[in-house]
Backbone bond lengths (Angstrom), bond angles and torsions (degrees), N, CA, C in turn:
res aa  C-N    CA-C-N  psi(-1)  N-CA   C-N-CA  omega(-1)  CA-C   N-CA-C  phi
1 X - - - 1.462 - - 1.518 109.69 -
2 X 1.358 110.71 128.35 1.857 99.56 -179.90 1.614 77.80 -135.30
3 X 1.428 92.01 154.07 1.549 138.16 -173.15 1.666 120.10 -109.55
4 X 1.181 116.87 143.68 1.665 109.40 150.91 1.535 107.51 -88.42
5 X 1.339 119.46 139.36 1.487 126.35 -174.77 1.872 99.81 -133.95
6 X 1.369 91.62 124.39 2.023 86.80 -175.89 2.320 82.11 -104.80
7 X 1.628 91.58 142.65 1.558 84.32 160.78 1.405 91.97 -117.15
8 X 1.649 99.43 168.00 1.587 131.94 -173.98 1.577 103.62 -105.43
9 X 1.355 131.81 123.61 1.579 118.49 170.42 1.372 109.83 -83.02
10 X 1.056 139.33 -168.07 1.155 140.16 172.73 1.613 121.77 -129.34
11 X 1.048 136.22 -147.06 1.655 135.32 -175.56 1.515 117.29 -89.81
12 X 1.018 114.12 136.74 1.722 115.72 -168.79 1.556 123.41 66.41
13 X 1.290 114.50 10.75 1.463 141.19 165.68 1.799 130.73 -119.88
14 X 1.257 89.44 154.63 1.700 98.11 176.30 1.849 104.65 -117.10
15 X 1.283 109.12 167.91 1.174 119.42 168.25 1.281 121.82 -26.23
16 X 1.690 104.97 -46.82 1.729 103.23 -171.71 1.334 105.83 -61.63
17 X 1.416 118.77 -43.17 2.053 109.79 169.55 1.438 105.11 0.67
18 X 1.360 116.97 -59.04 1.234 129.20 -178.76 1.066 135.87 -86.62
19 X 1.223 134.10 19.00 1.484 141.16 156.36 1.267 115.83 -55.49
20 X 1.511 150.51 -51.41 1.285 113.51 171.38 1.498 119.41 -62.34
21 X 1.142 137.72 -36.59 1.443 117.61 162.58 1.356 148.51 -43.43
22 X 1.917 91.22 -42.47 1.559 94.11 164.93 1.740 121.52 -63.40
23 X 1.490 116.98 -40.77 1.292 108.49 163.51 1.519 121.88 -46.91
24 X 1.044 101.58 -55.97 1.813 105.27 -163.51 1.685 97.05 -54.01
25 X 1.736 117.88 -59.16 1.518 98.62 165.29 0.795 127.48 -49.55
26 X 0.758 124.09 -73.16 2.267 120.23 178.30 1.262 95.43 -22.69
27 X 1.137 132.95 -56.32 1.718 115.45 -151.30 1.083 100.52 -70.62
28 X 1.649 126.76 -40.31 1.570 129.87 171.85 1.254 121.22 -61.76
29 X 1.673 111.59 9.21 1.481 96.13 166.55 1.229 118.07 91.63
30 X 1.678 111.67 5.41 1.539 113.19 178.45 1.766 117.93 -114.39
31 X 1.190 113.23 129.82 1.589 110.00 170.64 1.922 97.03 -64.20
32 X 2.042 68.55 134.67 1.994 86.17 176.61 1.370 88.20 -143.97
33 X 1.239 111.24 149.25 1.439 167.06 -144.51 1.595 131.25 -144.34
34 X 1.554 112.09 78.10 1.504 92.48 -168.45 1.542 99.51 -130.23
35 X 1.278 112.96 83.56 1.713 120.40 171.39 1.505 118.41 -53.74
36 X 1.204 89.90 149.22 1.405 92.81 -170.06 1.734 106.90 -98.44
37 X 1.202 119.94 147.11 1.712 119.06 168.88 1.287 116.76 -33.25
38 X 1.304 119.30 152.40 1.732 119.53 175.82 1.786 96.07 -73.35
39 X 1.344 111.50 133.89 1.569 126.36 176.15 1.134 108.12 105.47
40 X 1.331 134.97 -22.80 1.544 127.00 167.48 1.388 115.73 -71.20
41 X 1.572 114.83 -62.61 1.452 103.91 -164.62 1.575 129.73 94.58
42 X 1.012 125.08 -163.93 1.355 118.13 166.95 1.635 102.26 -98.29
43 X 1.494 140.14 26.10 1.242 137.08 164.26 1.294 119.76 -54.75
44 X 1.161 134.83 152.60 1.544 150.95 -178.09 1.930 95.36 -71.47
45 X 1.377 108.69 160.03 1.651 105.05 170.44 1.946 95.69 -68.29
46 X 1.395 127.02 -41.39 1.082 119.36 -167.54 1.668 112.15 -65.63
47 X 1.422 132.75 -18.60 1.271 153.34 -157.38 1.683 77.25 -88.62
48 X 1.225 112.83 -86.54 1.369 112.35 -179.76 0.982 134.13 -18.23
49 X 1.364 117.88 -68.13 1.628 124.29 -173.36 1.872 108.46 -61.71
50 X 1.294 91.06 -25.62 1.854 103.08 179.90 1.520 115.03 -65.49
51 X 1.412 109.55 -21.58 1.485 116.47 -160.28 1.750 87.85 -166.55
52 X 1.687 125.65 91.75 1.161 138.04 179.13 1.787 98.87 -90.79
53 X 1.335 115.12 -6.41 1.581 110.14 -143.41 2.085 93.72 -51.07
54 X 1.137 105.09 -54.59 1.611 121.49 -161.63 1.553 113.31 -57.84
55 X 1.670 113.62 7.33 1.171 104.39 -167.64 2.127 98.36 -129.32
56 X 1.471 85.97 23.07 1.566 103.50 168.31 1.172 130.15 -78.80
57 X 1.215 117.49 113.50 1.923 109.90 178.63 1.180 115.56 78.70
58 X 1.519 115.34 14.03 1.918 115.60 171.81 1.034 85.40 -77.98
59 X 1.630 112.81 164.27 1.348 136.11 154.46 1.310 132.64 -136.88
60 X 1.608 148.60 173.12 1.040 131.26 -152.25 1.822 97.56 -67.20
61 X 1.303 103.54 -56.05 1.582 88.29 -157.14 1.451 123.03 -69.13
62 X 1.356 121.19 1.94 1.333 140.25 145.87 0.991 112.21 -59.14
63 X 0.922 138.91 -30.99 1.940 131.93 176.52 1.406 107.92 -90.94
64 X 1.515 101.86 -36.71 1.826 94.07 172.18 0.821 135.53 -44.12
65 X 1.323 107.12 -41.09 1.640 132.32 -151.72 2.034 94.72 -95.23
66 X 1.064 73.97 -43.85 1.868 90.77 172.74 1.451 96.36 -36.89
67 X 1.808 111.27 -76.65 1.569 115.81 174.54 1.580 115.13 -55.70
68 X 0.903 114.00 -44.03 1.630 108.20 -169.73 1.929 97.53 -57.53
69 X 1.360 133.28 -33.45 1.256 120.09 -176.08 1.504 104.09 -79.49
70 X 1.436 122.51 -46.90 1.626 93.93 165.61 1.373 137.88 -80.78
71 X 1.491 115.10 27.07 1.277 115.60 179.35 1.443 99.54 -105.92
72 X 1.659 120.06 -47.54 1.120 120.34 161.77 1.617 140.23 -29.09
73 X 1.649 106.42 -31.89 1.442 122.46 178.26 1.415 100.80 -101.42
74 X 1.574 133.68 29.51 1.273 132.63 178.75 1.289 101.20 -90.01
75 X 1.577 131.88 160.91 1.702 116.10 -177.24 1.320 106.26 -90.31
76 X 1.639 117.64 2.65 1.558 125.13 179.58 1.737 107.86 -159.09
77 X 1.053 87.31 166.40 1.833 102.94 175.80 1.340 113.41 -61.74
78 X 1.243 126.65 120.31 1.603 113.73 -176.90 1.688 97.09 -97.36
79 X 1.500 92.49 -176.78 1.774 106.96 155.54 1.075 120.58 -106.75
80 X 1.399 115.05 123.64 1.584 125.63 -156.58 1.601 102.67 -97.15
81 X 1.236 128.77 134.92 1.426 121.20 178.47 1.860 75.64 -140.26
82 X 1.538 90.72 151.81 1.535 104.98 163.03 2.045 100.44 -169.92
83 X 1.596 92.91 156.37 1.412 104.80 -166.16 1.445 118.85 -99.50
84 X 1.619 138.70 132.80 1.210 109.56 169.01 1.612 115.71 82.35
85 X 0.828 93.59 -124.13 2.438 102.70 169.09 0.936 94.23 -95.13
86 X 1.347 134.81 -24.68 1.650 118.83 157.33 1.544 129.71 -26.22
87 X 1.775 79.21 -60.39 1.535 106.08 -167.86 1.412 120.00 -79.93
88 X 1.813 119.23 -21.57 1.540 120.67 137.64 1.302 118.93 -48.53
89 X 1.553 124.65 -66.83 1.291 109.37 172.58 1.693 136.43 -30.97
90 X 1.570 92.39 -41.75 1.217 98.90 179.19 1.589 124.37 -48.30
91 X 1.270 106.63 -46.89 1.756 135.67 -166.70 1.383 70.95 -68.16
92 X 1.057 150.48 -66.68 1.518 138.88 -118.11 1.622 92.90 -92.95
93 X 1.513 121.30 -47.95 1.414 126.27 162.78 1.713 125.81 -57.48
94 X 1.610 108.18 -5.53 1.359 115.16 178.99 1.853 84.58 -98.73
95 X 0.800 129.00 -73.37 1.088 130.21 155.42 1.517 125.35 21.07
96 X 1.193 101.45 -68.24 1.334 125.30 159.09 1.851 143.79 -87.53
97 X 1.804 97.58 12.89 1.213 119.85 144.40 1.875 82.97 84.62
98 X 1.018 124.49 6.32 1.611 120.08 -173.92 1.486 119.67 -84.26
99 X 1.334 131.66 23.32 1.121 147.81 178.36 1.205 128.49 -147.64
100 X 1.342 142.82 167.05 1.690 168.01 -173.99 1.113 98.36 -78.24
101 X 1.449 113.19 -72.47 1.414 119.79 -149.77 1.878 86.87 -163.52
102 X 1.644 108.69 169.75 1.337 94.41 -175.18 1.641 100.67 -173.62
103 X 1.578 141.36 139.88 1.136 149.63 -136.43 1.378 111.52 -159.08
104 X 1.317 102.59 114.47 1.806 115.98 -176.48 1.719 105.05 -97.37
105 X 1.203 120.08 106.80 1.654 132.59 -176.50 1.827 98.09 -101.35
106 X 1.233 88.49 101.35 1.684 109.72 -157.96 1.520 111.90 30.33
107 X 1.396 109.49 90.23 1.477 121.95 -166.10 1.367 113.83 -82.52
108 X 1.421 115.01 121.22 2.027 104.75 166.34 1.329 92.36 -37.94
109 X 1.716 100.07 162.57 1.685 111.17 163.15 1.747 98.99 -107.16
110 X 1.590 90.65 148.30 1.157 102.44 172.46 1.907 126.13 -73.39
111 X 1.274 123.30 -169.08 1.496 123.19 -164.22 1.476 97.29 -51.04
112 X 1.398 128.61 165.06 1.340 136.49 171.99 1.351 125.76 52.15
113 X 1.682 135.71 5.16 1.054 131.06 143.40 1.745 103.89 -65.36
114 X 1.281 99.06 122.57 1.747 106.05 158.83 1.473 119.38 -104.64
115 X 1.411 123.62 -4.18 1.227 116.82 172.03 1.709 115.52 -61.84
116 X 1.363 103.97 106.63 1.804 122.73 175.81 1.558 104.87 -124.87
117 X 1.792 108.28 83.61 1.451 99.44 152.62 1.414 137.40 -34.28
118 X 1.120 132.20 -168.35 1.684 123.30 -171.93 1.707 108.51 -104.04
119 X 2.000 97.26 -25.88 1.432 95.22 -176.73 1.879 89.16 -73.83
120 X 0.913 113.32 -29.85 2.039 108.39 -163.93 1.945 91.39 -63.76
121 X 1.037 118.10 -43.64 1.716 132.12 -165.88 2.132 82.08 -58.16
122 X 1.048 101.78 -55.25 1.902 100.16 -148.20 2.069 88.98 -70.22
123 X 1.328 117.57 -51.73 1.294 134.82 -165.90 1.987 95.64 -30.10
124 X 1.382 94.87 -54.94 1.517 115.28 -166.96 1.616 114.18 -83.92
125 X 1.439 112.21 -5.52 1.759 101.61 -158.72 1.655 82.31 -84.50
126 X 1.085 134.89 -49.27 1.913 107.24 -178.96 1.175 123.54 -14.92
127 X 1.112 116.67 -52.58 1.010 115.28 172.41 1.846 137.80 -131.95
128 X 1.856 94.99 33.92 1.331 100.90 155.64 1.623 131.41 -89.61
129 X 1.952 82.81 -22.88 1.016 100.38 164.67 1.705 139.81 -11.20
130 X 1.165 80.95 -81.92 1.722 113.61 -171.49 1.795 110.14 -77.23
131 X 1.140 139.42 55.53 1.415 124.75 -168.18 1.046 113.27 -50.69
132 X 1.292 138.54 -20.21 1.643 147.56 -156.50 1.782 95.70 -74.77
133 X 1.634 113.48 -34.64 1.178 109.97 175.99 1.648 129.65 -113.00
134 X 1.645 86.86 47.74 1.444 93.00 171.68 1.502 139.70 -61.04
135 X 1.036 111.51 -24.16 1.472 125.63 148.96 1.452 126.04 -91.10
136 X 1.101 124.04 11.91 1.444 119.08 160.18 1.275 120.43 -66.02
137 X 1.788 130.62 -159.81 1.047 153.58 142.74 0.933 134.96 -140.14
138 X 1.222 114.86 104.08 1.525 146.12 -127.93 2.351 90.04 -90.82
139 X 1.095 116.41 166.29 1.541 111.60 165.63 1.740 104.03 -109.63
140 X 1.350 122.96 141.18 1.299 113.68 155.50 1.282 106.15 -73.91
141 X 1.702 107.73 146.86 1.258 131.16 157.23 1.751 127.45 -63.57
142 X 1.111 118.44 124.48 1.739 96.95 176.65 1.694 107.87 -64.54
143 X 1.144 118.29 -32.12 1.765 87.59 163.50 1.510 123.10 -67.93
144 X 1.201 130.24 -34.44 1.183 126.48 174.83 1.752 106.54 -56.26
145 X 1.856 125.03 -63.92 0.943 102.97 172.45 1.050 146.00 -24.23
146 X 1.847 110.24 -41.82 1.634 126.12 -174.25 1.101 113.00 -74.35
147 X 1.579 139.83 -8.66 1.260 150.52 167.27 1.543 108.89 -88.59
148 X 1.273 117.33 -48.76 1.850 127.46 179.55 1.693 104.02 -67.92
149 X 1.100 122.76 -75.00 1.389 128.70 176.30 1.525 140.87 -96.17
150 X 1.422 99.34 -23.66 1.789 96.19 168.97 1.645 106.78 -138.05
151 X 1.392 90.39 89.85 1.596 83.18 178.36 1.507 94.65 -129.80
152 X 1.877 120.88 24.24 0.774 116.57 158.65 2.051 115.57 -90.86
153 X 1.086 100.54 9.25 1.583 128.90 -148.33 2.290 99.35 -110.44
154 X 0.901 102.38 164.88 1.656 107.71 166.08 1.953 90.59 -106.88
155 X 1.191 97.48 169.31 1.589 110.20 -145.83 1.780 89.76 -71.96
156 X 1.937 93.03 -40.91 1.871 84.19 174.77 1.374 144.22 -52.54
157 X 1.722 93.82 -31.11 1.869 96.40 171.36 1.956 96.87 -87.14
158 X 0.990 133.69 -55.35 0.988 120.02 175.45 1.933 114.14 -33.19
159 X 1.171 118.57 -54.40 1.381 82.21 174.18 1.604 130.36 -95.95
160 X 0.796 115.44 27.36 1.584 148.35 166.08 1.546 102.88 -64.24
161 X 1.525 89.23 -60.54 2.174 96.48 170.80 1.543 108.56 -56.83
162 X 1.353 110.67 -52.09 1.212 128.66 -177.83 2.057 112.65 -23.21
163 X 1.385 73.65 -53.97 1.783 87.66 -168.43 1.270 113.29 -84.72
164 X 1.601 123.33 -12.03 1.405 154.19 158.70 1.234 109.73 -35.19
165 X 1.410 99.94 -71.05 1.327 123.63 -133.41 1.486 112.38 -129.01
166 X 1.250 132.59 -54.28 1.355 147.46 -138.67 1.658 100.72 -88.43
167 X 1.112 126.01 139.68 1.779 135.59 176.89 1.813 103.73 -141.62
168 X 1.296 105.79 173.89 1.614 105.45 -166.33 1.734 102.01 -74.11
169 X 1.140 104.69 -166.89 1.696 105.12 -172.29 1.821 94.59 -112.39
170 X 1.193 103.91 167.09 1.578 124.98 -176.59 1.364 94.26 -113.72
171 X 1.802 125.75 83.18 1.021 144.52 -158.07 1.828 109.78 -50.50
172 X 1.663 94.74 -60.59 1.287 113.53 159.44 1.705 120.82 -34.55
173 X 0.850 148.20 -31.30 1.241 150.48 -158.12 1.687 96.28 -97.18
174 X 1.888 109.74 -61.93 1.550 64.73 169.55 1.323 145.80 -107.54
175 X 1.543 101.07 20.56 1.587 110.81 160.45 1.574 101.85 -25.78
176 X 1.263 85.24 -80.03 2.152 123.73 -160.90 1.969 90.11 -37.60
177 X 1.198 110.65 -26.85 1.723 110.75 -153.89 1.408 99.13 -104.07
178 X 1.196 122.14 -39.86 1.559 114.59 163.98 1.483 121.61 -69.36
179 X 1.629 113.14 -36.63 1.232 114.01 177.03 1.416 108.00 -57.75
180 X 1.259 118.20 -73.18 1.560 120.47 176.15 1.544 123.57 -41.51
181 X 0.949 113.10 -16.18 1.668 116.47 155.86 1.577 109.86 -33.06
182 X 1.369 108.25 -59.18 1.713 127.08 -149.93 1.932 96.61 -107.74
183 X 1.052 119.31 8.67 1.530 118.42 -162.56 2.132 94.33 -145.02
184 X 1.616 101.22 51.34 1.774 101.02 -175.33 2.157 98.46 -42.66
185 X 1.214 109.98 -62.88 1.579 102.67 -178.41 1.407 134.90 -51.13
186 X 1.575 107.74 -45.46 1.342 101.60 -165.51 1.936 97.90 -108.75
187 X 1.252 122.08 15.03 1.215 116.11 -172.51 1.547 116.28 -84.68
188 X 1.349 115.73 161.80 1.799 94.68 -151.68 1.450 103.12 -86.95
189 X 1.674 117.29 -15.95 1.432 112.74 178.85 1.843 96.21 -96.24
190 X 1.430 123.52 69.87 0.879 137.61 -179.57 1.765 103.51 -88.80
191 X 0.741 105.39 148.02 2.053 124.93 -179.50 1.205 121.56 -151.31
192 X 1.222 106.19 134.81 2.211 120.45 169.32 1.295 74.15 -77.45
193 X 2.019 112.55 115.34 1.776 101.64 157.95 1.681 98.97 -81.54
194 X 1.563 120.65 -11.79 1.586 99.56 -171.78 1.559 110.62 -106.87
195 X 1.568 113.86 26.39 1.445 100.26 178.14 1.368 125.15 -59.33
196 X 1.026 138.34 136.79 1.389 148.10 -176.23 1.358 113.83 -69.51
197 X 1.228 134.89 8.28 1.462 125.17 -147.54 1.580 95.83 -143.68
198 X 1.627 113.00 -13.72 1.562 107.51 178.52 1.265 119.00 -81.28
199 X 1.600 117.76 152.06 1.419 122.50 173.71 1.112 114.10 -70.61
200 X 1.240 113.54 160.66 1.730 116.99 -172.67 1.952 101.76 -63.88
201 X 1.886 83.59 169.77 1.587 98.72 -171.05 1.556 104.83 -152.85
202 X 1.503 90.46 149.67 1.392 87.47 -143.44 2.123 75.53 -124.44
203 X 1.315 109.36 141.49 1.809 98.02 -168.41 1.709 84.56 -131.17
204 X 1.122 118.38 111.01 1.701 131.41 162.05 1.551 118.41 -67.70
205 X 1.122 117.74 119.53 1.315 96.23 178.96 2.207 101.44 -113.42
206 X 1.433 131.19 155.85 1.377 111.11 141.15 1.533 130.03 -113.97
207 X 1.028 114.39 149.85 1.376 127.54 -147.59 1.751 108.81 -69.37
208 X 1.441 100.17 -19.80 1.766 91.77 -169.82 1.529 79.68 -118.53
209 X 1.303 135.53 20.84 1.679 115.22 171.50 1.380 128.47 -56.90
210 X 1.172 144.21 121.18 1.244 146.66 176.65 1.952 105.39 -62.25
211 X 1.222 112.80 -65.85 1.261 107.57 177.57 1.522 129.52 -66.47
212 X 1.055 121.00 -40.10 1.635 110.54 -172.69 1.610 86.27 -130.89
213 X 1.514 122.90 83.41 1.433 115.04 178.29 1.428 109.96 -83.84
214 X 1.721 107.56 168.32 0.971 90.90 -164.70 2.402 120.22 -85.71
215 X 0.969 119.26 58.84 1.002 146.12 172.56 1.875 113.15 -104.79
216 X 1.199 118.34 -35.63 1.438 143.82 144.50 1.343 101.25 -48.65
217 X 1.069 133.37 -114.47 1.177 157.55 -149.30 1.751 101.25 -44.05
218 X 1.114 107.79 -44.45 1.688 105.18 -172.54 1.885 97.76 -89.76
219 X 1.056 120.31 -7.24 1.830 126.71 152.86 1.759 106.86 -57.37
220 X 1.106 76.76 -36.20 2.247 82.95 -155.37 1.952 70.41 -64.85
221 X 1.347 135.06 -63.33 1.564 123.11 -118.97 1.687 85.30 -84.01
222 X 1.178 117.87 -50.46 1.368 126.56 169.52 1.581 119.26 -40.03
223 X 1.114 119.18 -22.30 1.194 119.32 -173.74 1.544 88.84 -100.42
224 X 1.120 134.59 -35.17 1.565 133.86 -166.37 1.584 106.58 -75.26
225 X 1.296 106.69 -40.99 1.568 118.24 -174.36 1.302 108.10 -83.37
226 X 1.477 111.56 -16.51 2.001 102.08 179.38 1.282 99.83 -91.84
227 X 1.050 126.29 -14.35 1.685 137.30 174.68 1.862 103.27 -48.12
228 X 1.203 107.62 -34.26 1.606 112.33 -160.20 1.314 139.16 72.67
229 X 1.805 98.17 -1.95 1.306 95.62 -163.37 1.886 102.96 -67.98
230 X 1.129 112.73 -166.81 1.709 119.69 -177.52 1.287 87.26 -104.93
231 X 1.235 156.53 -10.69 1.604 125.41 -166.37 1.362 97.77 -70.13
232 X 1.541 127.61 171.93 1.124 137.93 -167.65 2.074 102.44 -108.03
233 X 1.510 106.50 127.89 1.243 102.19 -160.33 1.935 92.89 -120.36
234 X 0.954 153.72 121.18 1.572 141.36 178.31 1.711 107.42 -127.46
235 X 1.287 104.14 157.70 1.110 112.42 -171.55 1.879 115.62 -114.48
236 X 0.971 121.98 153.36 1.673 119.09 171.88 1.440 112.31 -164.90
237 X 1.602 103.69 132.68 1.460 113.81 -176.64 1.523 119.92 -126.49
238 X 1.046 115.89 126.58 1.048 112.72 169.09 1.343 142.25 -109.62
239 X 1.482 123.49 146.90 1.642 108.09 -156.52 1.584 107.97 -87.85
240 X 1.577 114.89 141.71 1.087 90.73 159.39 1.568 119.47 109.57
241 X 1.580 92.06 -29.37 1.488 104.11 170.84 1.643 118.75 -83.24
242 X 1.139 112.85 148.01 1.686 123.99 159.38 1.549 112.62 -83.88
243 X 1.508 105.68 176.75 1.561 99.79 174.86 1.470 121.87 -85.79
244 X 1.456 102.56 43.31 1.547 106.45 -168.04 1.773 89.35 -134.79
245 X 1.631 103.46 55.83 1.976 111.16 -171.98 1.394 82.22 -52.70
246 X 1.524 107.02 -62.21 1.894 108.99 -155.29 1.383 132.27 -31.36
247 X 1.734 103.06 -25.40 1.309 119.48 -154.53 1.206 127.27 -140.38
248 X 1.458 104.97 -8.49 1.433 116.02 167.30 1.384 149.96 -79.03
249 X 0.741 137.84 109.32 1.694 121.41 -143.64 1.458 116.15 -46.26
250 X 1.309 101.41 146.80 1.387 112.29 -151.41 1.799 125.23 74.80
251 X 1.219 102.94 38.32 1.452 120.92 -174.91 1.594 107.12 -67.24
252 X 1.569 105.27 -63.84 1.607 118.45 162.26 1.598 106.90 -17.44
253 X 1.095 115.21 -83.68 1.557 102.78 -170.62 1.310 128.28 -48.66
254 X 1.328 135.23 -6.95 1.373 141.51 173.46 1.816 96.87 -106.78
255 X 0.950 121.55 -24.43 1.874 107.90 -172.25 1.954 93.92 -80.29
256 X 1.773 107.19 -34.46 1.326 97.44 178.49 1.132 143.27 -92.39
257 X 1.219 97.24 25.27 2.095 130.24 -170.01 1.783 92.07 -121.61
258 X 1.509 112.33 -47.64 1.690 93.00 -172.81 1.109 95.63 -69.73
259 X 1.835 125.63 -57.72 1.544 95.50 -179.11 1.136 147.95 -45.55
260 X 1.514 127.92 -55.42 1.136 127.71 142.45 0.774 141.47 -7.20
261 X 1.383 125.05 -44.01 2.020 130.02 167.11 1.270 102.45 -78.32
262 X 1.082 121.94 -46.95 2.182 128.57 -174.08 1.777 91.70 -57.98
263 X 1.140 127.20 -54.10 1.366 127.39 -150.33 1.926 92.46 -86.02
264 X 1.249 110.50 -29.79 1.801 104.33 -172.79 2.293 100.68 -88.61
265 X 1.316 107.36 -25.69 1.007 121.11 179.56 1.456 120.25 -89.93
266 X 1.669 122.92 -26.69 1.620 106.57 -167.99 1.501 103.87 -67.87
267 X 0.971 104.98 167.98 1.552 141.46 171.36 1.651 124.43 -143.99
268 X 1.202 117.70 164.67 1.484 121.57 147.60 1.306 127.17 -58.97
269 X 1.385 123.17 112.06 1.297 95.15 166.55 1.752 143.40 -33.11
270 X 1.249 136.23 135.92 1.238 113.25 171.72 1.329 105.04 108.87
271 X 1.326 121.90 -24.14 1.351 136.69 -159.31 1.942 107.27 -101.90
């Protein structure tokens, strides 16, 4: 069975985050799909950080909607996986009935989870700091990176990724994502966790992540399952990982477990 699968990047990343996945699908024979945020473009992470201007004053539901129009012009329903604010987005695109099946790889939580460990509190104060620059775009630091994403790493390969990988943050996003923590109704990554009509979801957590640990992640399923609704909500953790699942060695074993559940689990919505 092969699928179209769109991925979601998440904050302080571009699409490539996701390059070993998109290969490994492709080779399996599946159309993949990994758009990039409104303000990036097809730019390099180094293009970016050189020229952040375009990634000012987006916000989540501007990027949603961003995805929801190219998912909409797909000739079928894909399986949506996204990482991080990916993986909020994602909920927010399940949300909106626009997927098969769909997979949060250490997922923001959507409106009204308040569970914020202390490492999730420090990850974000750069730039909660400062409210004055809520619409800016802030740069990660390579020490900050080495705490957010490779602190399974010595500081040298960690910033090695750094220069890889890493672009400024879309300040706005996590205003909008911390606020909505504490605001379940009116917050913009707002969700029916008990609608009846969504495809299953599958919430990854890794076990040594600094940013979305897994204390997060098993909030999101708990909150989905006290909801009552019937969609099917599952959980998976793995030991050992940082918040860098996508990319860390031993990546394979988590891209071939989310697929696997999306591909044994999608459906139609509604169905």
């Amino acid at each position: 069975m092969t699928a179209t699968i769109v991925l979601v990047h998440g904050l302080w990343m571009t699409p490539k985050s996701w390059d070993t996945w998109i290969g490994h699908f492709r080779k399996a024979g599946h159309e993949v799909l990994a758009p990039a945020w409104p303000g990036i473009g097809d730019r390099t992470p180094q293009q970016v950080r050189a020229d952040p201007e375009a990634l000012k004053g987006i916000g989540l539901k501007a990027i949603a909607d961003h995805y929801e129009r190219i998912i909409v012009a797909l000739p079928e329903r894909p399986i949506i996986m996204g990482h991080s604010f990916g993986g909020a987005l994602t909920q927010m695109l399940a949300d909106r009935g626009l997927g098969r099946a769909y997979v949060g790889v250490a997922p923001g939580q959507p409106a009204g989870i308040t569970t914020l460990p202390p490492s999730t509190i420090r990850t974000g104060f750069p730039i909660l700091r400062n409210p004055f620059n809520r619409n800016g775009a802030s740069p990660i630091s390579k020490p900050h990176f080495h705490f957010t994403f490779g602190n399974d790493l010595s500081r040298e390969a960690s910033d090695a990724i750094w220069e890889q990988y890493a672009i400024n943050s879309y300040n706005r996003v996590f205003f909008e994502g911390v606020a909505a923590a504490f605001n379940e109704k009116g917050g913009v990554t707002h969700v029916e966790y008990g609608r009846p009509d969504r495809a299953p979801l599958l919430v990854i957590a890794g076990g040594i992540d600094n940013v979305v640990p897994p204390a997060i992640c098993k909030a999101i399923v708990a909150k989905y399952k006290a909801s009552g609704g019937p969609a099917l909500v599952d959980y998976r953790e793995f030991a050992g990982r940082t918040h860098r699942l996508v990319s860390q060695d031993g990546w394979e074993e988590i891209a071939d477990f989310a697929l696997g559940w999306a591909l044994e689990h999608a459906t139609e919505p509604g169905t």
